[in-house]
GUFI-570993 format. One record per atom (N, C-alpha, C): x negated, y, z. Coordinates in steps of 0.2 Angstrom, whole numbers, padded with zeros to 4 digits, always signed. Layout:
BEGIN
XYZ
...
// end
This chain:
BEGIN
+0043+0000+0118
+0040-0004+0113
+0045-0007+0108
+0052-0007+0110
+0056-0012+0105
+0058-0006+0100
+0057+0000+0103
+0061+0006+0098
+0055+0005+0093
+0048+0005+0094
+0041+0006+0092
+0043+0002+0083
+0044-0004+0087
+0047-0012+0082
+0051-0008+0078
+0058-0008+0078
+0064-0005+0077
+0062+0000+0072
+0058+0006+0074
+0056+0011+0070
+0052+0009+0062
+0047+0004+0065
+0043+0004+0060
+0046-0003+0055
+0051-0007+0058
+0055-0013+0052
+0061-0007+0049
+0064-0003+0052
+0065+0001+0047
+0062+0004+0043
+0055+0007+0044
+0051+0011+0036
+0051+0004+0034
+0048-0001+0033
+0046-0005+0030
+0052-0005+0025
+0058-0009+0029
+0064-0008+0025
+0065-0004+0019
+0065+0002+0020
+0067+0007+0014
+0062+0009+0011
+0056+0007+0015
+0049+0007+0007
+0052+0000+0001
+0052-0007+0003
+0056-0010+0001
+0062-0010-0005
+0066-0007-0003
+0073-0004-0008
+0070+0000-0013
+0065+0004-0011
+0063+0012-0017
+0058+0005-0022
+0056+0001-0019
+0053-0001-0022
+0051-0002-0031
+0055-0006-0032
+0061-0007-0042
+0053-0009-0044
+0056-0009-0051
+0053-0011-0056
+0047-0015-0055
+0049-0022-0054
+0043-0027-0052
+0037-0027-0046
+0039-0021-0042
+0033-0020-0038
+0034-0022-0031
+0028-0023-0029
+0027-0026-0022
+0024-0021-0017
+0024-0022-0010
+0023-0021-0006
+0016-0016-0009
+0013-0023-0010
+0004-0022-0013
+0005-0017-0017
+0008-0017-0022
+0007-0010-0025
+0007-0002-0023
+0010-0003-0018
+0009+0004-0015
+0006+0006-0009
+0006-0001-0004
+0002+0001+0003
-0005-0001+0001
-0007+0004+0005
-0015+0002+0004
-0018+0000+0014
-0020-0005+0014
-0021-0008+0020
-0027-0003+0023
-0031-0004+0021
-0039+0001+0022
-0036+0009+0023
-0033+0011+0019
-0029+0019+0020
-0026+0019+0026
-0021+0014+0028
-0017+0016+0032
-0020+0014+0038
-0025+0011+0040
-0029+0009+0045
-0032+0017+0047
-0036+0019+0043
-0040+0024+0043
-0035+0032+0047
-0030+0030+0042
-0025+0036+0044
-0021+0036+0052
-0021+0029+0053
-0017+0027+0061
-0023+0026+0065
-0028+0025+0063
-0032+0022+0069
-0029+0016+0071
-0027+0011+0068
-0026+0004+0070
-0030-0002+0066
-0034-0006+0070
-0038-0011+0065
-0034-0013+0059
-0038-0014+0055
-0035-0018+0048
-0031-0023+0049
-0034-0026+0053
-0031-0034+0052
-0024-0034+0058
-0024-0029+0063
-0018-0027+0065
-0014-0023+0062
-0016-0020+0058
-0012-0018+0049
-0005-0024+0047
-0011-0028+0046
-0009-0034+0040
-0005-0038+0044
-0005-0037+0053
-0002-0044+0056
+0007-0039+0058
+0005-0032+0057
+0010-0028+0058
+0016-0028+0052
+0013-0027+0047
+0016-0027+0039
+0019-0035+0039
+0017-0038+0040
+0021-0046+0041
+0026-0049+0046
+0026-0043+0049
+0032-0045+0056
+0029-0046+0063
+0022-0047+0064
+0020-0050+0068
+0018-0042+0072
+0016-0046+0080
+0014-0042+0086
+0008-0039+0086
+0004-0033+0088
-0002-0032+0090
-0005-0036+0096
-0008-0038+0097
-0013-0040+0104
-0011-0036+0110
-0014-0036+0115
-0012-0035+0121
-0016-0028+0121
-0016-0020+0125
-0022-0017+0123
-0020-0012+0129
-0024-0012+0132
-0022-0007+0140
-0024+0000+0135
-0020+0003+0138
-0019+0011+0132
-0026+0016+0136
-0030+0016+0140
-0035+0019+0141
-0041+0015+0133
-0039+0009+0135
-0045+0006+0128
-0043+0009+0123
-0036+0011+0121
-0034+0011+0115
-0036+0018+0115
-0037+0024+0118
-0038+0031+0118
-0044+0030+0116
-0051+0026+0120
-0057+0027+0120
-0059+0026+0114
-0057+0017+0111
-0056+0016+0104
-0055+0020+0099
-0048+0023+0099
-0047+0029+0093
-0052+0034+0095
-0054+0036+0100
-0058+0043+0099
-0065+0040+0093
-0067+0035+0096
-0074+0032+0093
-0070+0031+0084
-0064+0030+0083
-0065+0030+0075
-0062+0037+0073
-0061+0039+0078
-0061+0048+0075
-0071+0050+0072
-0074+0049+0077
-0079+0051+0075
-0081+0048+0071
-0082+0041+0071
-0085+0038+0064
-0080+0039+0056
-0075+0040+0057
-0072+0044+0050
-0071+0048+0048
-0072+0053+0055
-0069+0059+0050
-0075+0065+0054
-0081+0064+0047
-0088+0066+0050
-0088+0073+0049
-0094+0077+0051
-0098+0084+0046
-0098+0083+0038
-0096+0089+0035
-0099+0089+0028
-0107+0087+0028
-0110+0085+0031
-0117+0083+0029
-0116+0076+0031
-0109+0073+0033
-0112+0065+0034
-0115+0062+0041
-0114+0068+0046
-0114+0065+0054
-0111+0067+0055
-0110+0061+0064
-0105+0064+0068
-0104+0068+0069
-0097+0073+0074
-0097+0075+0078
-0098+0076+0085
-0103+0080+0088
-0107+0078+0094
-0100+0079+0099
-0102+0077+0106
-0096+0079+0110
-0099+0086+0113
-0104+0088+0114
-0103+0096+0113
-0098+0100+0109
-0099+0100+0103
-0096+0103+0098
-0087+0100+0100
-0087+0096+0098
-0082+0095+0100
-0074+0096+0106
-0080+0096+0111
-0077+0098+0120
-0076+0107+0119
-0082+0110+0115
-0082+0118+0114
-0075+0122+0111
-0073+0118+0105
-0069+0120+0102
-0061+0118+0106
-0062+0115+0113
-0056+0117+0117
-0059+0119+0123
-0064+0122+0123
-0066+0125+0133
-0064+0119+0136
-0069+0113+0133
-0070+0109+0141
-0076+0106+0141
-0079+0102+0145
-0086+0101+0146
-0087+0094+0142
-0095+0095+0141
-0098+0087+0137
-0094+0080+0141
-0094+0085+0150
-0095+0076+0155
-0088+0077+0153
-0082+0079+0151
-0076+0077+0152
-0075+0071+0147
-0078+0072+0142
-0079+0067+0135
-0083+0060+0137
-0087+0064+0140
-0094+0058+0142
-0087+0054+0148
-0086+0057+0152
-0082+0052+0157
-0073+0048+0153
-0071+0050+0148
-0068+0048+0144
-0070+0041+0141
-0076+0042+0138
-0078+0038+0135
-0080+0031+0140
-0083+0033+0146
-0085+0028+0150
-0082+0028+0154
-0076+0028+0156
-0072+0030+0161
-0069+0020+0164
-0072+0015+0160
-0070+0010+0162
-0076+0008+0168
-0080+0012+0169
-0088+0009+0171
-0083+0008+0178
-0088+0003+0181
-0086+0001+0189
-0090+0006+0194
-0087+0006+0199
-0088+0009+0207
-0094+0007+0210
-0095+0010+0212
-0102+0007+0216
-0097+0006+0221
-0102-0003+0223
-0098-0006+0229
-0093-0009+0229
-0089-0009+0221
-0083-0011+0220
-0081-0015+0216
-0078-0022+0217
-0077-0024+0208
-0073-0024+0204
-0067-0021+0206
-0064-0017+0202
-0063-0012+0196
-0061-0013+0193
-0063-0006+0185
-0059+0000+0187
-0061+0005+0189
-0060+0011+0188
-0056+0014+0181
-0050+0017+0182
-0046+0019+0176
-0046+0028+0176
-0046+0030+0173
-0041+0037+0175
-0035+0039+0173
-0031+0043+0175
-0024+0041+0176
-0023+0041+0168
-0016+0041+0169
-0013+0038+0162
-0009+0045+0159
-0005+0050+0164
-0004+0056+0161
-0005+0061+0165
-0005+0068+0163
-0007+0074+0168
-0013+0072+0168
-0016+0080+0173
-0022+0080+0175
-0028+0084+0168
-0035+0081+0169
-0039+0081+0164
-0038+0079+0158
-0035+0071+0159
-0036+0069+0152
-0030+0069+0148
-0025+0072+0149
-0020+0073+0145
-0022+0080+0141
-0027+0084+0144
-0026+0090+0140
-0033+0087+0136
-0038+0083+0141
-0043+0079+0135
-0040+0079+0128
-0037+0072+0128
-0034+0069+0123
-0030+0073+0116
-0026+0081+0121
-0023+0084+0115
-0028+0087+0112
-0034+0089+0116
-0040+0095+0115
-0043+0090+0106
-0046+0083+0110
-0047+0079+0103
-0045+0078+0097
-0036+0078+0099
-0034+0077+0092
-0033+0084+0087
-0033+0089+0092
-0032+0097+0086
-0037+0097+0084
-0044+0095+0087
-0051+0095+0085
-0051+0093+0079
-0049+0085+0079
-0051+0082+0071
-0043+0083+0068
-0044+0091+0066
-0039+0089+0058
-0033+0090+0062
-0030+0092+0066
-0022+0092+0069
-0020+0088+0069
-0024+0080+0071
-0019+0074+0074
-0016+0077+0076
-0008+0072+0075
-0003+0074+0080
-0002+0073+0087
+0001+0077+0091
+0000+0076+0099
+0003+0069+0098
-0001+0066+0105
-0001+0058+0106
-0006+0053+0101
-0008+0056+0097
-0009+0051+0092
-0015+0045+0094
-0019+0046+0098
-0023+0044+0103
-0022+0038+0106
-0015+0039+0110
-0012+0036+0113
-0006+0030+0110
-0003+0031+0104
+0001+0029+0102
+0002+0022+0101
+0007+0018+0103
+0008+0012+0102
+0006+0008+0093
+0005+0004+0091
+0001+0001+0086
+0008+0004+0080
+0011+0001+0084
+0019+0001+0079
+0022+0009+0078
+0021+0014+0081
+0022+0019+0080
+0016+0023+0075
+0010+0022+0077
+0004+0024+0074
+0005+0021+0066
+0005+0018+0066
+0007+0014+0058
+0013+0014+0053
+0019+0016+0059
+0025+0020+0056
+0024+0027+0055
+0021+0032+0058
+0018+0039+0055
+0016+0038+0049
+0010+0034+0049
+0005+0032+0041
+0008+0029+0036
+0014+0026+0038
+0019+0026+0031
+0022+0030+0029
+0024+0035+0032
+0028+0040+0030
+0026+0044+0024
+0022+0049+0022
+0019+0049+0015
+0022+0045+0009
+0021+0038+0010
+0021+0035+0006
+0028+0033+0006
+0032+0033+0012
+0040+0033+0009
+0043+0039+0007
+0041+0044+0008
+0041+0051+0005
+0042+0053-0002
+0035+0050-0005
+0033+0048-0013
+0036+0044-0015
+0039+0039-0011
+0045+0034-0016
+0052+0038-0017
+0052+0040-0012
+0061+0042-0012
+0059+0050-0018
+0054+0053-0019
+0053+0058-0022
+0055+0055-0030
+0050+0048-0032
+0051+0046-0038
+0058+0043-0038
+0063+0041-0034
+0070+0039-0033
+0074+0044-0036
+0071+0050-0033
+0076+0056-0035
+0074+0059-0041
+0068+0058-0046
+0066+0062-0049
+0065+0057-0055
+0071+0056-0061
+0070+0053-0068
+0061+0055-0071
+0059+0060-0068
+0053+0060-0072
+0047+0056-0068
+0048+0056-0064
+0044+0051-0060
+0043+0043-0062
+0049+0043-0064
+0051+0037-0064
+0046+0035-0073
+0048+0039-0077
+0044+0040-0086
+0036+0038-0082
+0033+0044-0075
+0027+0046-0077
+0023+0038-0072
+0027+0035-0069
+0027+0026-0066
+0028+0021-0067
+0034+0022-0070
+0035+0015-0074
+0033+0016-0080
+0032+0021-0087
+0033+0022-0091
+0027+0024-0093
+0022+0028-0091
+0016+0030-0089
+0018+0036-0096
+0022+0040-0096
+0023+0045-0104
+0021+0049-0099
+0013+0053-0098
+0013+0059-0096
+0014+0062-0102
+0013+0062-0107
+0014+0071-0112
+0022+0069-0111
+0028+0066-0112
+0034+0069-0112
+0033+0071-0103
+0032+0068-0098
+0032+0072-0090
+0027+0081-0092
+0025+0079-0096
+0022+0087-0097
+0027+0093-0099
+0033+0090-0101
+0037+0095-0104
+0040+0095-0102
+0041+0090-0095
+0047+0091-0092
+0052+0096-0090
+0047+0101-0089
+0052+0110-0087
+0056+0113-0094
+0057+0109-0101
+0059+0110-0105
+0068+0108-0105
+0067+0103-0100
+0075+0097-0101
+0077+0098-0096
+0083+0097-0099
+0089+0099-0091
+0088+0092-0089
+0091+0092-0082
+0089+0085-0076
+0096+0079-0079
+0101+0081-0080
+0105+0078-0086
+0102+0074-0092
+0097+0078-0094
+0094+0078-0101
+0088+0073-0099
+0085+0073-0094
+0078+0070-0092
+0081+0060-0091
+0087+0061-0085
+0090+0056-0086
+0093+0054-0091
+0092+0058-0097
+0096+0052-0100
+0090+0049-0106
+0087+0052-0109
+0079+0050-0109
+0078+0042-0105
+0077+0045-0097
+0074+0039-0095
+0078+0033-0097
+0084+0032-0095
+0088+0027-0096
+0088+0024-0104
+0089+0031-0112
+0086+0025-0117
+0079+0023-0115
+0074+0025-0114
+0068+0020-0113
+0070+0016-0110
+0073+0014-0103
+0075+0007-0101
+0075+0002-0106
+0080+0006-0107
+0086+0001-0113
+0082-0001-0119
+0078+0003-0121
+0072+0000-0128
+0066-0006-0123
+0066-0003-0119
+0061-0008-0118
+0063-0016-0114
+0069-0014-0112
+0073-0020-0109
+0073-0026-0116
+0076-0021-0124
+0077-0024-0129
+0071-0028-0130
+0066-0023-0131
+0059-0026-0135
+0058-0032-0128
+0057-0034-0123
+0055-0039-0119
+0059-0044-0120
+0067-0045-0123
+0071-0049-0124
+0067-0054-0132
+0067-0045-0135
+0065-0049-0141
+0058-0051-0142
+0054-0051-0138
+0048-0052-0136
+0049-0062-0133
+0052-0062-0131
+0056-0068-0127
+0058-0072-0131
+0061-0070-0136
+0064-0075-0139
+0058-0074-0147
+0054-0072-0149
+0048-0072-0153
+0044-0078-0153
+0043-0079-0145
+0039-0084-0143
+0041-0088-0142
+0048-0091-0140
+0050-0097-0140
+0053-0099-0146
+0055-0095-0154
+0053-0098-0161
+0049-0097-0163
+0041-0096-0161
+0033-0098-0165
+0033-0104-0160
+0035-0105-0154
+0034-0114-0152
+0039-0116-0152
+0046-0116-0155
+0048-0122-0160
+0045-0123-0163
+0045-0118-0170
+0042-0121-0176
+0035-0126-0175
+0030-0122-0169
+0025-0126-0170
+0027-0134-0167
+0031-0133-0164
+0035-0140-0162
+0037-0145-0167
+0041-0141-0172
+0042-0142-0177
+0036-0148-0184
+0031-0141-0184
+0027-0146-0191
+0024-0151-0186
+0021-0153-0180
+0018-0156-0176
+0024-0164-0176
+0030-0163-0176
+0034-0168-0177
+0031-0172-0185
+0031-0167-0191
+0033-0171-0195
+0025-0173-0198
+0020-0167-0196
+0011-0172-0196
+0013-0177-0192
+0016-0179-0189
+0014-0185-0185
+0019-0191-0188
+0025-0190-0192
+0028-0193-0196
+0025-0195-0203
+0020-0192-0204
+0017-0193-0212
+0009-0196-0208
+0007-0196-0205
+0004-0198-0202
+0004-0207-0201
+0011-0209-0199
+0011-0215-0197
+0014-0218-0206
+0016-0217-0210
+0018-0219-0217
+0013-0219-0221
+0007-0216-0219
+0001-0217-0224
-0003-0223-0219
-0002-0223-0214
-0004-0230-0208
-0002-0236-0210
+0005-0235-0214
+0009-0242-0214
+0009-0242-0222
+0005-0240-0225
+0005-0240-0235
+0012-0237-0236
+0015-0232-0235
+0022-0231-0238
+0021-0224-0240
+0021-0223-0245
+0022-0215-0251
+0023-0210-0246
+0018-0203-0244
+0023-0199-0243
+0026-0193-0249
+0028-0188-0247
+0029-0183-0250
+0024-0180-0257
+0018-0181-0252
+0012-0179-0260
+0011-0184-0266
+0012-0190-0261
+0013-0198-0268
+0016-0196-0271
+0024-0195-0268
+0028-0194-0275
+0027-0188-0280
+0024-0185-0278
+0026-0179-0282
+0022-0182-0289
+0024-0179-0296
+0021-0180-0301
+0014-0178-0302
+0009-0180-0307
+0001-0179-0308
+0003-0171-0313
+0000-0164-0309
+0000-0159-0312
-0005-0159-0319
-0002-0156-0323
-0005-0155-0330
-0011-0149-0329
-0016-0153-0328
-0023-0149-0329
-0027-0148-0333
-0024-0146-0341
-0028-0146-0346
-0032-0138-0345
// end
């Protein structure tokens, strides 16, 4: 469990660093994908990505659970389940293996105790592999997997893509930059040449945001400015004293 910890504070970490250019977390994780792709509840998602613990989960529920969001997610091209025939057929085992998987918590007759089945070897260890090749080449164990490991798999991908755009000056034009037509030419420019591109862009647009900054804070002096002197001309015509237009001389308007 503390390696589990360990493993997934580190992805989290160097998702983090790749991050740059004003972006958060939010912008690249997607909580509802990465549930879907681990099989871990959402909001065990959200309590994981914040540092916190999963809830307590006997690993036979947790097998039974994931099989159940296996079938609800990842359906027939027409939009149903997976029956557990089908299913059991494509590794030569039987409906009751599955049927007993799934109800495998049911009580004894006579007893009140909860019946388990074992935790490795036997039937359900080749169950469990047979299920995950079934759907899509889970990976062995995935079934099983602790909350924090299952969720460090699902991040992977997506540290991949960063460290790819870390390494690639064109990645960086077609994300920060959004220049797809100069990324469309990219096989024209040596990788020397690509980086140097992306860095004047930096550098113009660091410019323009400076000078963008300082625009806005001399249209609100000035407007600070006439708001001063209407409020000075304001009070001289309150107190009968000549302003500026009094004095001026009477225009010749013949």
């Amino acid at each position: 469990m503390r390696e589990a910890r360990r493993g997934l504070a580190e992805t989290l970490s160097h998702i983090d660093s790749l991050l740059g250019d004003g972006r958060s977390r939010e912008d690249v994780l997607d909580v509802g994908r990465l549930s879907l792709d681990s099989g871990v509840p959402r909001d065990v998602v959200e309590a994981l990505l914040e540092g916190g613990e999963p809830p307590a989960e006997d690993i036979t529920d947790r097998i039974v659970r994931r099989f159940g969001h296996l079938r609800e997610t990842r359906l027939r091209p027409d939009g149903s389940r997976h029956s557990y025939e089908e299913i059991a057929a494509a590794f030569g085992a039987s409906r009751a293996s599955l049927s007993n998987l799934v109800n495998s918590r049911r009580r004894t007759a006579g007893r009140g105790a909860e019946q388990r089945p074992g935790r490795s070897g036997g039937p359900l260890a080749s169950t469990q592999a047979g299920i995950e090749k079934f759907y899509f080449g889970q990976p062995n164990g995935w079934l099983s997997a602790e909350p924090e490991t299952a969720l460090d798999d699902a991040l992977q991908p997506v540290l991949r893509g960063l460290e790819e755009q870390a390494a690639d000056p064109m990645a960086r034009l077609r994300h920060a930059h959004g220049l797809r037509r100069l990324a469309a030419r990219a096989p024209q420019l040596a990788e020397e040449e690509i980086q140097l591109v992306t860095d004047w862009i930096d550098t113009i647009l660091e410019r323009r945001r400076a000078q963008d900054a300082q625009d806005a804070q001399d249209a609100q002096d000035a407007q600070g400015g006439q708001g001063v002197r209407g409020r000075g001309v304001q009070r001289a015509q309150e107190q009968g004293a000549p302003t500026p237009e009094a004095d001026a001389p009477p225009r010749d308007v013949r």
